[in-house]
ZAMARGU-4260 file (C-alpha; in steps of 0.2 Angstrom, whole numbers, plus 5000, padded with zeros to 4 digits):
<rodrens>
0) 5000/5000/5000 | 5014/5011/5005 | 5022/5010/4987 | 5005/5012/4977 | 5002/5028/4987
5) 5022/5033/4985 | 5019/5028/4965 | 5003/5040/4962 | 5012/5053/4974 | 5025/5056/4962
10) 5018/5061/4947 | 5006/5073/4956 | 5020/5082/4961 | 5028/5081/4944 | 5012/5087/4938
15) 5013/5102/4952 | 5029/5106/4947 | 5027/5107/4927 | 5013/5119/4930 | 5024/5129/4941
20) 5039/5128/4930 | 5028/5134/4916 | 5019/5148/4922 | 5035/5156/4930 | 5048/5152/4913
25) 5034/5161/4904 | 5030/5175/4916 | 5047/5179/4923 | 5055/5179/4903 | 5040/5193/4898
30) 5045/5204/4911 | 5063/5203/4910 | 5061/5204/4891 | 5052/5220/4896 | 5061/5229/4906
35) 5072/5237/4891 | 5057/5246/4884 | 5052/5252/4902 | 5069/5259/4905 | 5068/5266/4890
40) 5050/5277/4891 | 5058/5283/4907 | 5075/5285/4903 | 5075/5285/4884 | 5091/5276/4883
45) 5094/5259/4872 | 5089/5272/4857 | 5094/5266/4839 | 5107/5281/4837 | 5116/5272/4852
50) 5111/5253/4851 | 5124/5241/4850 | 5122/5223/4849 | 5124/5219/4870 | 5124/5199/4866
55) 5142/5206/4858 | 5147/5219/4866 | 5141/5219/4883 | 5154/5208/4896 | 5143/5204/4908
60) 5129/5199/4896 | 5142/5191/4888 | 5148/5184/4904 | 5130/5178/4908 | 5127/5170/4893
65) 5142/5158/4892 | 5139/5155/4910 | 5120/5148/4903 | 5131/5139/4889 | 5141/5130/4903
70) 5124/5124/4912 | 5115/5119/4896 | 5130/5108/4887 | 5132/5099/4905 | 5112/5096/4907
75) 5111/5090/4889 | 5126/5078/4890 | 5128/5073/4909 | 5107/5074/4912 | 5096/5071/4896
80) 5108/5061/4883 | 5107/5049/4899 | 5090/5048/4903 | 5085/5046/4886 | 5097/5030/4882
85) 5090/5024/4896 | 5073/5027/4891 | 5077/5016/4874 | 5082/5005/4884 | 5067/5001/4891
90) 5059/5003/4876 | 5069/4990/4868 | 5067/4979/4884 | 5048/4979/4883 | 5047/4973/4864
95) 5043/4993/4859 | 5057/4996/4848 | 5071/4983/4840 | 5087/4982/4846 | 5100/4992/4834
100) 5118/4992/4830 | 5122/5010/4834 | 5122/5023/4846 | 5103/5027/4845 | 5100/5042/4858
105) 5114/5048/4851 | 5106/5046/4832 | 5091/5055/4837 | 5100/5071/4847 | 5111/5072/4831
110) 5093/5073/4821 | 5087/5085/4833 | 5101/5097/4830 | 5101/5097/4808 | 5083/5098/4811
115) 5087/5115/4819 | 5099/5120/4808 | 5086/5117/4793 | 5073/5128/4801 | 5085/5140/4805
120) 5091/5141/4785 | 5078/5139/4779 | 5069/5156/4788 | 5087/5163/4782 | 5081/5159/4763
125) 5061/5164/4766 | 5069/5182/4774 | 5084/5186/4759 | 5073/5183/4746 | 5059/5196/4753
130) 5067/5209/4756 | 5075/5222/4741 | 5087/5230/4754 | 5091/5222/4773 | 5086/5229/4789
135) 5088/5224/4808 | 5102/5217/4805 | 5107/5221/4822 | 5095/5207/4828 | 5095/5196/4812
140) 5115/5193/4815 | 5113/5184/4832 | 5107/5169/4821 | 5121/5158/4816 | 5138/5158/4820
145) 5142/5157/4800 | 5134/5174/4796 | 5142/5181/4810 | 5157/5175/4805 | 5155/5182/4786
150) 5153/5197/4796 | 5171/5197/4805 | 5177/5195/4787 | 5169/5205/4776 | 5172/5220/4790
155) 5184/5231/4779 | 5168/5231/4764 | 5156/5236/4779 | 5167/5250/4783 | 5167/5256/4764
160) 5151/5255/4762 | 5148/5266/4781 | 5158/5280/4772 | 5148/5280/4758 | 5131/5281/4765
165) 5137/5294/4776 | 5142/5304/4758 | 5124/5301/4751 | 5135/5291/4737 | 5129/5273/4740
170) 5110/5269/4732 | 5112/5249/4731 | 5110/5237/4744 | 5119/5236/4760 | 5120/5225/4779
175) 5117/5243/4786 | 5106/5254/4778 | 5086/5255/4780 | 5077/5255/4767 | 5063/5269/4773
180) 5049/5263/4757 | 5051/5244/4765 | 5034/5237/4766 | 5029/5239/4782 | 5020/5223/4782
185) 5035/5213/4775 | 5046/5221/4789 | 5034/5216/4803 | 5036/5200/4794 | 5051/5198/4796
190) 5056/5201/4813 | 5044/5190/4819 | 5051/5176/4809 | 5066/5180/4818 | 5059/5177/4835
195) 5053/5162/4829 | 5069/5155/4824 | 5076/5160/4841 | 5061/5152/4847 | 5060/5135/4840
200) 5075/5128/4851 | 5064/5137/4867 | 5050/5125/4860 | 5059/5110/4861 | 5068/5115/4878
205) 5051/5118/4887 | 5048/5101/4880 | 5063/5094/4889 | 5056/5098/4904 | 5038/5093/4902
210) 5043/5078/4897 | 5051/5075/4915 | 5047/5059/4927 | 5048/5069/4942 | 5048/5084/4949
215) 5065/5084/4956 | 5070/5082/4938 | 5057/5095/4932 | 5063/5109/4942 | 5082/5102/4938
220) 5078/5105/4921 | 5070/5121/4922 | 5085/5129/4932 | 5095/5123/4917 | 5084/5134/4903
225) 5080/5147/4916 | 5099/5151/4915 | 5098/5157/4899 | 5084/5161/4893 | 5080/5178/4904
230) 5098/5183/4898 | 5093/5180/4882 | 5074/5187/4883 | 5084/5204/4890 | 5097/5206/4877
235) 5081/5201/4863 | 5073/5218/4872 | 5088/5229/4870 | 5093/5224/4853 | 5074/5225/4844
240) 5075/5244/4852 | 5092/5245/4848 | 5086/5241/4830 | 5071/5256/4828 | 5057/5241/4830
245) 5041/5248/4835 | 5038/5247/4857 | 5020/5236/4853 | 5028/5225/4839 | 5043/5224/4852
250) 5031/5219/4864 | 5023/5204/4853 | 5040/5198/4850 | 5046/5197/4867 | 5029/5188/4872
255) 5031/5175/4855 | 5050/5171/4865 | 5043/5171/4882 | 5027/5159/4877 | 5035/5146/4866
260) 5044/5138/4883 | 5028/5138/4892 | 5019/5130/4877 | 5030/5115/4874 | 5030/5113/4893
265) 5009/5109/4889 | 5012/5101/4876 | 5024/5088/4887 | 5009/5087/4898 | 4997/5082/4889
270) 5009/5071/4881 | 5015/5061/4897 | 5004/5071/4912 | 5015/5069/4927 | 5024/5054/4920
275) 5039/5051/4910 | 5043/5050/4892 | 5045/5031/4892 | 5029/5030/4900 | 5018/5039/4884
280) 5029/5029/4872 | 5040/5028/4858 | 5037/5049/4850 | 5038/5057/4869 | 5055/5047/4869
285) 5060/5053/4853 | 5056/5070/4856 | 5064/5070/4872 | 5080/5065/4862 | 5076/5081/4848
290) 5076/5091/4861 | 5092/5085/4867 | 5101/5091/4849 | 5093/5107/4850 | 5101/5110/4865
295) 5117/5105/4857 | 5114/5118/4841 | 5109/5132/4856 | 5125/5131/4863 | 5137/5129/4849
300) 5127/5141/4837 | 5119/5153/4850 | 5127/5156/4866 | 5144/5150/4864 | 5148/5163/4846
305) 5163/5166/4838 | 5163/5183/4840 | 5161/5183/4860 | 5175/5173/4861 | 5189/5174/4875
310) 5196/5169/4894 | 5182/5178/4904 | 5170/5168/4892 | 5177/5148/4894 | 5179/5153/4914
315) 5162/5158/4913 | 5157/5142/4903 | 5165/5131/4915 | 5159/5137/4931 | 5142/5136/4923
320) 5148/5118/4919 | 5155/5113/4937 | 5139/5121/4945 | 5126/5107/4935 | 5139/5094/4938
325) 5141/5097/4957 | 5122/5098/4958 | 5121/5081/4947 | 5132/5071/4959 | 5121/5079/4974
330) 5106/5073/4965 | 5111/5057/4963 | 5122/5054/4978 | 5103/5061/4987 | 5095/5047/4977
335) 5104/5033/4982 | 5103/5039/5000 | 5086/5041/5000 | 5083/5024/4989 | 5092/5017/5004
340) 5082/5023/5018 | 5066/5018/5007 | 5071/5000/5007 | 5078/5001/5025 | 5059/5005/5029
345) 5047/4994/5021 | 5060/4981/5027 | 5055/4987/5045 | 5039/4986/5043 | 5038/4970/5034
350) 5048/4963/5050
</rodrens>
């Protein structure tokens, strides 16, 4: 009786704790997101005249951020590459899917991450071939490493073509200039596809942690994509001011970012409930493993960028690297302790 009652216990709480987890990621990330354009109708700073791209430029946003970079690469490979091998495992052992020659949690996270980098490609492609001049390029530069990096080398051109729109001399297309007949429409457009391509990797991370067993593990997780995503949700408020956008359309980007957690945390409960992903089958498992690459493609492509690159930045990564470790040992050491005492008690009571 004593174990039924433990085993129904549990996924209420894991339940408890998803609905928690998803109400604050979602509230906390709309009001951090926020707090640029409310500094900014007091103080009327962050303007466009003197925006620059904080996610580059700023140390301790750059500090922060690698620091986030450091927690996410050890939850994805110390916490959820784990749990989701051991989930196909299970799977396997119960008849549910055929034992394969190859690695296949890693299979499915490597899937998770070129799924990522289609999406983020192919909103690339859709955005390039609308537009007759580019614009926010402030924000659309936080992408992908490789534009930023075409950036880094074609730095000398940039600077030409500066000079030349400072002249009036330059008519054609440039990576800085607005084009003030731009449709409106197309613009709005734009930006939001953006956000979404920021936002697809929050999907799936919110995801990750609805998909959780337990709530021990649901709020482990959320620490893990709470470290990031505020910093990011901030720096997302600054540069879309930085860049001239509008304060309401700002306003419906930052809630896009902000919601897109919260709503792949639903979708994992109504997948799953307050149970696991090997308990709703075969696709939660899978998922939970596509969540695990996009992890891999926020880290690499995102946080850890070639152009905040430095000592201050690996310190920062690997302190935000020994932090989930330490708490990982903790955890589990506080698993086997408490596993003990379990045991130790229905022994008793059996005596």
């Amino acid at each position: 009786m004593d174990i039924e009652k433990s085993l129904n216990f549990i996924p209420a709480e894991a339940l408890r704790a998803k609905i928690i987890t998803m109400v604050t990621l979602f509230s906390v990330s709309m009001a951090v997101g926020c707090v640029p354009i409310l500094i900014s109708m007091k103080f009327n700073w962050f303007t466009k005249a003197a925006g620059t791209n904080m996610r580059s430029s700023n140390k301790l946003v750059i500090g922060l951020l690698a620091f986030g970079g450091g927690v996410l690469f050890a939850t994805t490979f110390l916490h959820l590459l784990p749990e989701v091998d051991e989930n196909i495992k299970l799977l396997q052992a119960n008849g549910e899917l055929p034992q394969m020659p190859i690695y296949l949690a890693a299979l499915i996270m490597c899937s998770g991450f070129f799924m990522m980098y289609l999406v983020e490609e192919l909103v690339h492609v859709y955005i390039t071939s609308r537009e007759n001049k580019t614009a926010n390029t402030s924000f659309t530069r936080v992408l992908s490493i490789r534009r930023t990096s075409d950036g880094a080398d074609n730095s000398d051109d940039k600077t030409i073509v500066t000079k030349e729109l400072e002249s009036g001399k330059h008519h054609g297309p440039s990576h800085i200039a607005m084009n003030p007949s731009d449709d409106s429409i197309v613009s709005a457009l734009r930006g939001l596809l953006v956000v979404l391509a920021l936002s697809v990797h929050e999907l799936f991370e919110g995801l990750a942690v609805g998909l959780e067993a337990s709530a021990r593990n649901v709020w482990y997780m959320f620490g893990a994509v709470s470290a990031h995503k505020y910093i990011i949700a901030f720096c997302i408020g600054v540069e879309l001011l930085a860049a001239g956008t509008k304060r309401w359309l700002s306003v419906v980007y930052i809630f896009t970012f902000s919601f897109v957690s919260a709503l792949g945390i639903g979708i994992g409960i109504l997948l799953v409930g307050g149970a696991g992903a090997t308990e709703a089958g075969l696709y939660s498992v899978i998922l939970q493993g596509l969540a695990c690459g996009t992890l891999v493609y926020v880290v690499f492509f995102e946080v850890w960028r070639q152009d905040r690159t430095g000592l201050s930045q690996f310190l920062c990564s690997i302190a935000g690297f020994a932090l989930i470790t330490s708490l990982e040992v903790a955890v589990e050491l506080g698993t086997c302790v408490n596993a003990e005492m379990f045991a130790y008690s229905l022994i008793q009571r059996s005596l």
